[in-house]
N, CA, C and O atoms as CSV, one atom per row, in Angstrom:
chain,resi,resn,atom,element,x,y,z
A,1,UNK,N,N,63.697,80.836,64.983
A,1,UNK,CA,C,62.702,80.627,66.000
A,1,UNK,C,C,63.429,80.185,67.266
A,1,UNK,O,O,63.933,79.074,67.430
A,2,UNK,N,N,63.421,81.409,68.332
A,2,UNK,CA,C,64.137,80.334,69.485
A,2,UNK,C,C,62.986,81.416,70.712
A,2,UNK,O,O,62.004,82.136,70.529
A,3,UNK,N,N,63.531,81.134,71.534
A,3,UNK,CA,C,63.037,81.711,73.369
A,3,UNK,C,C,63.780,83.609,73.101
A,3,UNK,O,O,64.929,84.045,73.032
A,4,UNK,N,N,62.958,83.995,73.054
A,4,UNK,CA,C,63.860,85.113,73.542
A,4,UNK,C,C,63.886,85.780,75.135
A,4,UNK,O,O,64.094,86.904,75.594
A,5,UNK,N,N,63.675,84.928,75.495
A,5,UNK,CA,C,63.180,85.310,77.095
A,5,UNK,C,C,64.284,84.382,77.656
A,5,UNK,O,O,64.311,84.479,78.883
A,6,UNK,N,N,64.995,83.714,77.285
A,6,UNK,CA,C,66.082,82.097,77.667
A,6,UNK,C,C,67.538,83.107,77.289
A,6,UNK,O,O,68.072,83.105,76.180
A,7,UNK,N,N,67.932,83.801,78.278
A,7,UNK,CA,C,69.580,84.244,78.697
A,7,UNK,C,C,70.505,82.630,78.227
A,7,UNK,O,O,70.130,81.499,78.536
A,8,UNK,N,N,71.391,82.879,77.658
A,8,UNK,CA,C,72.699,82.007,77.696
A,8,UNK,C,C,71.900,80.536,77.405
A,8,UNK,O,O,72.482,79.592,77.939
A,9,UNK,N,N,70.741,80.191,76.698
A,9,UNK,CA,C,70.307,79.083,76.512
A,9,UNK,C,C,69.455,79.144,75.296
A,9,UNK,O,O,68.958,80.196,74.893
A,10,UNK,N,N,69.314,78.092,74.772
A,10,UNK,CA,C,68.298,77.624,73.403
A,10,UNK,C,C,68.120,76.262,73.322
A,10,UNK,O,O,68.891,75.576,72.651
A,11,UNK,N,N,66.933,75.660,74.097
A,11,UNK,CA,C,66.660,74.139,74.406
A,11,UNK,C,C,67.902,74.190,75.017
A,11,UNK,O,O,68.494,75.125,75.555
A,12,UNK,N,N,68.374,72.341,74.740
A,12,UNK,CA,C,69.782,71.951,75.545
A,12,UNK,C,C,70.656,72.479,75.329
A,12,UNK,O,O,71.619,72.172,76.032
A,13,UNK,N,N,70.847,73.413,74.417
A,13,UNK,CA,C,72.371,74.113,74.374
A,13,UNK,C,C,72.300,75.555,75.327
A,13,UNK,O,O,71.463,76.441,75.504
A,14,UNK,N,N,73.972,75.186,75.934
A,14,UNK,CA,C,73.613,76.074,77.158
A,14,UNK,C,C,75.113,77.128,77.082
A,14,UNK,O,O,76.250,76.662,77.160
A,15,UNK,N,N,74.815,78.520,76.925
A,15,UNK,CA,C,76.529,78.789,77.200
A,15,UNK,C,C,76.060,80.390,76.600
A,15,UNK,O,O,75.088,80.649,75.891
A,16,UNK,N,N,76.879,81.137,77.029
A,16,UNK,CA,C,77.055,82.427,76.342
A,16,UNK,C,C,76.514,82.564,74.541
A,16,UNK,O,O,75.670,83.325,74.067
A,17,UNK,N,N,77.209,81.714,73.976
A,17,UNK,CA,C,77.439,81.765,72.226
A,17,UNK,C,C,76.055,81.278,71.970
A,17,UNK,O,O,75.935,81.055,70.765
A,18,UNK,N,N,74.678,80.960,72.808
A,18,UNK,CA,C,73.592,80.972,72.955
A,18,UNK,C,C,72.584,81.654,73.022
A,18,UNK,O,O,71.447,81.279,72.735
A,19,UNK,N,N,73.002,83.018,73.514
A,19,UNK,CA,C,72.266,84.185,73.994
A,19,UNK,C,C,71.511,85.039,72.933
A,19,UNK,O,O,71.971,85.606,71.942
A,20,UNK,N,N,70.527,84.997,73.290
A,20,UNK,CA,C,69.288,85.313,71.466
A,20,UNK,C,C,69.950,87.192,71.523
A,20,UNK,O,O,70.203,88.017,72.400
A,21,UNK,N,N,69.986,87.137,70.315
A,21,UNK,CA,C,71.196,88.786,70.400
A,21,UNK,C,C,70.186,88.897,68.525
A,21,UNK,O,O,69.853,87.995,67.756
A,22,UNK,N,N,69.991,90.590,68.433
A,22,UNK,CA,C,70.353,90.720,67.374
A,22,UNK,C,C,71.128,92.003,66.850
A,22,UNK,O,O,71.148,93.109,67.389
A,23,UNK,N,N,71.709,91.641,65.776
A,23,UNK,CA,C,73.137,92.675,65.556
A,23,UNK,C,C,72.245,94.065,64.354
A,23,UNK,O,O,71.638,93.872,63.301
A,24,UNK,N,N,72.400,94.797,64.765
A,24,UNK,CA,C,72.117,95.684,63.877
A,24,UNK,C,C,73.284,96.797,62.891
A,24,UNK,O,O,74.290,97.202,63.474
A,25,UNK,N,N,73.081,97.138,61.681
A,25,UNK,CA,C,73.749,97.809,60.731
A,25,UNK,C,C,73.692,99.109,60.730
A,25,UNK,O,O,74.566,99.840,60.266
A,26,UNK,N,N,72.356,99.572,61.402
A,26,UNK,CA,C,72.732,100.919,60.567
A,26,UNK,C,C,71.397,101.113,62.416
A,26,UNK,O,O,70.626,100.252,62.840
A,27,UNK,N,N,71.680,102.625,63.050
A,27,UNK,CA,C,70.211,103.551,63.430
A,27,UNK,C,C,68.951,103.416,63.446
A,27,UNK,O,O,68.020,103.376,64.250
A,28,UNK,N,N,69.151,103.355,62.356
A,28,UNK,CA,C,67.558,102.839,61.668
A,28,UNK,C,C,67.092,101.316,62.009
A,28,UNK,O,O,66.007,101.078,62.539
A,29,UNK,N,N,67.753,100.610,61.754
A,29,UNK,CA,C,67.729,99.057,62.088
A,29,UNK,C,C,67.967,98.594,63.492
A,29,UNK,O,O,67.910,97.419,63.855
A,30,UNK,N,N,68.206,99.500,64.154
A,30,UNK,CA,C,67.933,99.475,65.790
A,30,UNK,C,C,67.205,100.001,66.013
A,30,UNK,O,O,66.915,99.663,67.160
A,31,UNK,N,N,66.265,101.066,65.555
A,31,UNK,CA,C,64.991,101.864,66.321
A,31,UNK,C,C,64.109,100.392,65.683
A,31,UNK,O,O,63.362,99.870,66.511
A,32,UNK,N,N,64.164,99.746,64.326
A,32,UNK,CA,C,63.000,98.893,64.312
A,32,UNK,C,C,62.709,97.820,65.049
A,32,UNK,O,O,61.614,97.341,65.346
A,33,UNK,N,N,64.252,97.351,65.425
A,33,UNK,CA,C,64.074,95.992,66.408
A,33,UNK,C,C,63.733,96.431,67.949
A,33,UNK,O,O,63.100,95.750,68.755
A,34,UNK,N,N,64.171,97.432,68.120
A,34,UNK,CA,C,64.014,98.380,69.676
A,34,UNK,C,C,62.128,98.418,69.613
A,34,UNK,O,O,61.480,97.925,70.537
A,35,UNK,N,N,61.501,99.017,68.497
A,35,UNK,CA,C,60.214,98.956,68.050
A,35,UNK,C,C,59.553,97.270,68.482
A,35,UNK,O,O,58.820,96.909,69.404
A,36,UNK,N,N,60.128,96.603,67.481
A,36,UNK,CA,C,59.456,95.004,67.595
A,36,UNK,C,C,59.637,94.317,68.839
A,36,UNK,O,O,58.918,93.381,69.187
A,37,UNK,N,N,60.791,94.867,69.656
A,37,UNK,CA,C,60.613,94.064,71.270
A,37,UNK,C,C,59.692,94.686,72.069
A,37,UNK,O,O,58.974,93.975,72.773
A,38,UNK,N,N,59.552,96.101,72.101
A,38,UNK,CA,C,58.855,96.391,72.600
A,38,UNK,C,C,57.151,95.425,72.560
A,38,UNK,O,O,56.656,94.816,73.508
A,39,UNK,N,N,56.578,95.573,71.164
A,39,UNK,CA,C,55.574,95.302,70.557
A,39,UNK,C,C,55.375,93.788,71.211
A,39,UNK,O,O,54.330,93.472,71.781
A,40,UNK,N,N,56.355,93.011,71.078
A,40,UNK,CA,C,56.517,91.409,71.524
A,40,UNK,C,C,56.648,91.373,72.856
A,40,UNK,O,O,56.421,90.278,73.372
A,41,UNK,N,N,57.016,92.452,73.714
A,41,UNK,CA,C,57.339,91.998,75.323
A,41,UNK,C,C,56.078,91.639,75.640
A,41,UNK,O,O,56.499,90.739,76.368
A,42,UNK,N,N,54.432,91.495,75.788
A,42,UNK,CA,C,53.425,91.508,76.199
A,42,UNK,C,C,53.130,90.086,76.233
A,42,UNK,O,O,52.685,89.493,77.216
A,43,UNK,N,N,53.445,89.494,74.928
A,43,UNK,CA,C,53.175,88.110,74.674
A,43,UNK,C,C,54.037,87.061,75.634
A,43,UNK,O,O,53.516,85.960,75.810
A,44,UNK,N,N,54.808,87.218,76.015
A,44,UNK,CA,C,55.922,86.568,76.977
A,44,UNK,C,C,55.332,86.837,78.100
A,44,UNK,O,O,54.648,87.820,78.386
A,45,UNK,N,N,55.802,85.333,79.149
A,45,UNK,CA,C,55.400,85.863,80.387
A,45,UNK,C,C,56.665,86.284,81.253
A,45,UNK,O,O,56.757,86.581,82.444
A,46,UNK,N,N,57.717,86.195,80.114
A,46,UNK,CA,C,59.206,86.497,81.324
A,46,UNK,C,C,59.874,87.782,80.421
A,46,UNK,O,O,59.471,87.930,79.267
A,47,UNK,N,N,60.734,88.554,80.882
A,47,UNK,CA,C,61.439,89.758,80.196
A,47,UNK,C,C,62.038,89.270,78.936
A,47,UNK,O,O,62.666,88.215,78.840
A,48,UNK,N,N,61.759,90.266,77.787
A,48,UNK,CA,C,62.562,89.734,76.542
A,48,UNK,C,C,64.560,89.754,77.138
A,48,UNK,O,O,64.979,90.369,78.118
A,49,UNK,N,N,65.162,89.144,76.456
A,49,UNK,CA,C,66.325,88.625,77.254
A,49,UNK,C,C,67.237,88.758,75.982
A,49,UNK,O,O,68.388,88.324,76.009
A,50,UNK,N,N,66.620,89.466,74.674
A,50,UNK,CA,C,67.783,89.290,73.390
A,50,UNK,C,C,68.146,90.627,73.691
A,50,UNK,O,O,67.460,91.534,74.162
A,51,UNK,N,N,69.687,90.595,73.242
A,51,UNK,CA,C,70.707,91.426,73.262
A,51,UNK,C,C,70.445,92.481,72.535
A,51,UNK,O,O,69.475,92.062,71.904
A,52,UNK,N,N,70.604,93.468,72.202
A,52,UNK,CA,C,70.654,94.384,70.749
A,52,UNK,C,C,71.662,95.003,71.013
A,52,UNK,O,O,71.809,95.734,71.992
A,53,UNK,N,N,72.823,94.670,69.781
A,53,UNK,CA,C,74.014,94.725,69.439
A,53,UNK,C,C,74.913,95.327,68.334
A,53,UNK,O,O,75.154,94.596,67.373
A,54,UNK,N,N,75.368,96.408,68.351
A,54,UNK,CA,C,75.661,96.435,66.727
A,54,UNK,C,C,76.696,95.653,65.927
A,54,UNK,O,O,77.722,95.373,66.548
A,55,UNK,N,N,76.635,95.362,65.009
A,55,UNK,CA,C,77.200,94.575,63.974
A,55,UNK,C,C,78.886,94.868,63.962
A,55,UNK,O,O,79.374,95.997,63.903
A,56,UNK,N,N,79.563,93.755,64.022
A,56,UNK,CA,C,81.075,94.150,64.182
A,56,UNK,C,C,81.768,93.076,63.452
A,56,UNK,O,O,82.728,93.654,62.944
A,57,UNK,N,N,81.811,91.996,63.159
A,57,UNK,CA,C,82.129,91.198,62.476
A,57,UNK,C,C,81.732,90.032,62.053
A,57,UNK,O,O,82.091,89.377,63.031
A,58,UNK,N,N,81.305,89.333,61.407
A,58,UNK,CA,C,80.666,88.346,61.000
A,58,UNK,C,C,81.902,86.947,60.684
A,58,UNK,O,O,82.874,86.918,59.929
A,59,UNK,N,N,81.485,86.172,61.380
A,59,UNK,CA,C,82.023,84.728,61.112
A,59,UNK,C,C,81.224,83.915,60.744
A,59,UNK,O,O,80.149,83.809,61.333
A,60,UNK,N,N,81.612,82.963,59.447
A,60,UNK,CA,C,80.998,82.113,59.076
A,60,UNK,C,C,81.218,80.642,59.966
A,60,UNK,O,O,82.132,80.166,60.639
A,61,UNK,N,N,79.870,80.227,59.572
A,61,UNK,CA,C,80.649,78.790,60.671
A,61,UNK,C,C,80.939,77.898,60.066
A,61,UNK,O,O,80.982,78.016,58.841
A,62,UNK,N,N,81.207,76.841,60.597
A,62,UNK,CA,C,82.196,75.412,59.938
A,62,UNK,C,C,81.378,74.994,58.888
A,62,UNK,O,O,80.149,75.068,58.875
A,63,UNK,N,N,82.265,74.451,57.801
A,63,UNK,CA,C,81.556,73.960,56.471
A,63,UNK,C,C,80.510,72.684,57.102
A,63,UNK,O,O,79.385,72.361,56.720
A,64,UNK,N,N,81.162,72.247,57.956
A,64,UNK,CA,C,79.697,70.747,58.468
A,64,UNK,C,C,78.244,71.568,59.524
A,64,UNK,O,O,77.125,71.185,59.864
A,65,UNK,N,N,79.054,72.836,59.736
A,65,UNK,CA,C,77.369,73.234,60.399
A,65,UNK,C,C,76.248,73.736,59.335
A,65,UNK,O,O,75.028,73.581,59.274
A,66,UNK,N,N,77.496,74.616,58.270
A,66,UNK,CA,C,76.264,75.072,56.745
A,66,UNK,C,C,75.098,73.652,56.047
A,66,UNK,O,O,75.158,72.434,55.873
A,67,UNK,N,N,74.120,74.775,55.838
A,67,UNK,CA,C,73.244,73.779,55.239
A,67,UNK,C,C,72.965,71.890,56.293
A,67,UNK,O,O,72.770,70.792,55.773
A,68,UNK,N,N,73.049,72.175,57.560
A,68,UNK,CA,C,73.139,70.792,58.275
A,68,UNK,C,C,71.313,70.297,57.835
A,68,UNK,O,O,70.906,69.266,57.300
A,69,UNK,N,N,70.644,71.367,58.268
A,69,UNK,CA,C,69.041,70.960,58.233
A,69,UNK,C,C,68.820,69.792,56.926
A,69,UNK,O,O,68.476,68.610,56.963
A,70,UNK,N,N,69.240,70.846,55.598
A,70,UNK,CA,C,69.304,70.308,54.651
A,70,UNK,C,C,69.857,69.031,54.030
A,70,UNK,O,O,69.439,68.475,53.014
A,71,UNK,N,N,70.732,68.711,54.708
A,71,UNK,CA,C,71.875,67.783,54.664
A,71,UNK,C,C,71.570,66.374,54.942
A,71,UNK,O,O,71.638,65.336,54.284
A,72,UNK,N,N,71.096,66.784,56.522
A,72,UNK,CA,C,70.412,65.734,57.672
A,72,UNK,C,C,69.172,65.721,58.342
A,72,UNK,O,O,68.905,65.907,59.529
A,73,UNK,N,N,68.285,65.403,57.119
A,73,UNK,CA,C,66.886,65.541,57.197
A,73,UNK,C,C,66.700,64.800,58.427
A,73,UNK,O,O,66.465,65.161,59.580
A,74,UNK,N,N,66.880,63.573,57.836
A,74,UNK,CA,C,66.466,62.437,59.221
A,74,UNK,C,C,67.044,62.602,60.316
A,74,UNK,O,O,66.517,61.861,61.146
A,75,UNK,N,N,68.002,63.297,60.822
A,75,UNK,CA,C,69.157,63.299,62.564
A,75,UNK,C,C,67.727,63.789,63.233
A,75,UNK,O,O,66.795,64.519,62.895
A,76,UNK,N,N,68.047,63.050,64.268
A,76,UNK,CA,C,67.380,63.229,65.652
A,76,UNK,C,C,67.096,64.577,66.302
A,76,UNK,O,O,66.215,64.744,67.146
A,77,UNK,N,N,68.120,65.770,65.728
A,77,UNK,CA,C,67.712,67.138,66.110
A,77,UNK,C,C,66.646,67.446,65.036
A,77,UNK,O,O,65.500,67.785,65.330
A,78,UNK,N,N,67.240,67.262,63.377
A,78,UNK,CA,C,66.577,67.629,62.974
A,78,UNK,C,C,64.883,67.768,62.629
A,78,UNK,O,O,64.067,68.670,62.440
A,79,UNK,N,N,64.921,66.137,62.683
A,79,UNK,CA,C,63.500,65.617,62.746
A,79,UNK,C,C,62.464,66.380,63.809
A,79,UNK,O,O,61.406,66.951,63.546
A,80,UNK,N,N,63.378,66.129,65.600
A,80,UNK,CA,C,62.841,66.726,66.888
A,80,UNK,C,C,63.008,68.083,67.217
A,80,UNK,O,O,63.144,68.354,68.410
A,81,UNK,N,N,63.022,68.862,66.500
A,81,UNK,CA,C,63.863,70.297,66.950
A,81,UNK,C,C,63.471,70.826,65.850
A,81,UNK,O,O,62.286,71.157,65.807
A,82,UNK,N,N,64.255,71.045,64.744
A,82,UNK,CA,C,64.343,72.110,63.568
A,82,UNK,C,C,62.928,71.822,63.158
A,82,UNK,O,O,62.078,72.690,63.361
A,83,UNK,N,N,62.566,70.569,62.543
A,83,UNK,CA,C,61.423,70.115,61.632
A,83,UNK,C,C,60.204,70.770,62.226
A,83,UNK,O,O,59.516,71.413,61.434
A,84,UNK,N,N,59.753,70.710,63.694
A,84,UNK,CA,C,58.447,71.264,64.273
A,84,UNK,C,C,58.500,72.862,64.255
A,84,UNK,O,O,57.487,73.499,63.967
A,85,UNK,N,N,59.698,73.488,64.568
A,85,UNK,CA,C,60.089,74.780,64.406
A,85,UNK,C,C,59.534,75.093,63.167
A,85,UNK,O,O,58.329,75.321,63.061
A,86,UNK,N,N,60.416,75.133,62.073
A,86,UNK,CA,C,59.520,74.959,60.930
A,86,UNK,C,C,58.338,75.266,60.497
A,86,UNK,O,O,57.815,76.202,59.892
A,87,UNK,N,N,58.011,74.199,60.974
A,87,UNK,CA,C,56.529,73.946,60.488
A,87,UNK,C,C,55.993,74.690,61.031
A,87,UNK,O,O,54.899,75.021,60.575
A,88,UNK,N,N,56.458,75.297,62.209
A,88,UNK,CA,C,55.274,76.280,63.242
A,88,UNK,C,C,55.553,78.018,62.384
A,88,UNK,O,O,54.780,78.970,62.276
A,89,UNK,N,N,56.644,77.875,62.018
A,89,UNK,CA,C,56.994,79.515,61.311
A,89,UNK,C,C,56.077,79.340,59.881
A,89,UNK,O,O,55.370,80.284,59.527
A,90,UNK,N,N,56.114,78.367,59.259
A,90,UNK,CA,C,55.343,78.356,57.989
A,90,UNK,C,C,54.044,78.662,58.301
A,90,UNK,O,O,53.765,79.766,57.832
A,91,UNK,N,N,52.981,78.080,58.987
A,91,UNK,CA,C,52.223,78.021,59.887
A,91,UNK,C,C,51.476,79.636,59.971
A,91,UNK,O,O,50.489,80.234,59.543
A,92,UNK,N,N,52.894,79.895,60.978
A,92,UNK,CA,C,52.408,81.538,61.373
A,92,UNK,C,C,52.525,82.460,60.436
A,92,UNK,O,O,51.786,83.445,60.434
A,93,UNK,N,N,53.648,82.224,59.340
A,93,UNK,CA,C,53.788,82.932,58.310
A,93,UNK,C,C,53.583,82.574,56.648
A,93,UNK,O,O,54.319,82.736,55.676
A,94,UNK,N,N,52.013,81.922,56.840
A,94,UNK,CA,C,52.033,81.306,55.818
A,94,UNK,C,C,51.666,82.512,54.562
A,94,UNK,O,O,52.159,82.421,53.438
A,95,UNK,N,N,50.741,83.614,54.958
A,95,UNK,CA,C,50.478,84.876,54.249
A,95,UNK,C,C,51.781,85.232,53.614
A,95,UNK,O,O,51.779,86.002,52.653
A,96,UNK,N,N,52.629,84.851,53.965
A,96,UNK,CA,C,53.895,85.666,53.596
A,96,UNK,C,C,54.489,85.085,52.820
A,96,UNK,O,O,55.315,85.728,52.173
A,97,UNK,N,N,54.346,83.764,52.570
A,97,UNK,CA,C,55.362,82.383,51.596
A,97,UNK,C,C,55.143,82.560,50.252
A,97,UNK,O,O,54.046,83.102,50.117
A,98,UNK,N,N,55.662,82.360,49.216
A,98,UNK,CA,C,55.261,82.447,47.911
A,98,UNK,C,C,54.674,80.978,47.537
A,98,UNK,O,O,55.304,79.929,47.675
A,99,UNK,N,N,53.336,81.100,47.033
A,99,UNK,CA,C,52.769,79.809,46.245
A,99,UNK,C,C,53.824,78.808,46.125
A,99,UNK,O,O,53.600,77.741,45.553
């Protein structure tokens, strides 16, 4: 869940390695996301701003960023940031959750 309309930003974090991008695998998996921005540009009041990119290498990130949500229930991001996020995707996608 982030801004896709927010170039080089997501809340306070600010910088390139920010920029809402998504990487695609295969043709096919770019006509669908090419499909879903379209479908989503209406709802925004500013230009969708995510990248569409194809897939070139994958880096994992640092063993202290894996699993952080999980980790550090109570931190101050998590609680203020991740936790309402969350709750708002469950929310919107609750049809979709398993019992």
């Amino acid at each position: 869940m982030h801004d896709p309309t927010s170039e080089d930003r997501q809340g306070p974090d600010v910088g390139p390695q920010y920029s809402p991008a998504i990487f695609y695998h295969s043709e096919e998996q770019k006509r669908v996301a090419e499909a879903v921005m379209r479908e989503l540009a209406p709802l925004y009041p500013k230009p969708i701003a995510t990248k569409l990119l194809p897939f070139t290498t994958f880096y994992p990130a640092e063993a202290y960023h894996r699993d952080y949500f999980a980790r550090h229930p109570e931190a101050p991001y998590c609680r203020l940031v991740i936790a309402p996020k969350l709750e708002k995707a469950r929310k919107a996608f609750k049809s979709l959750l398993r019992p």
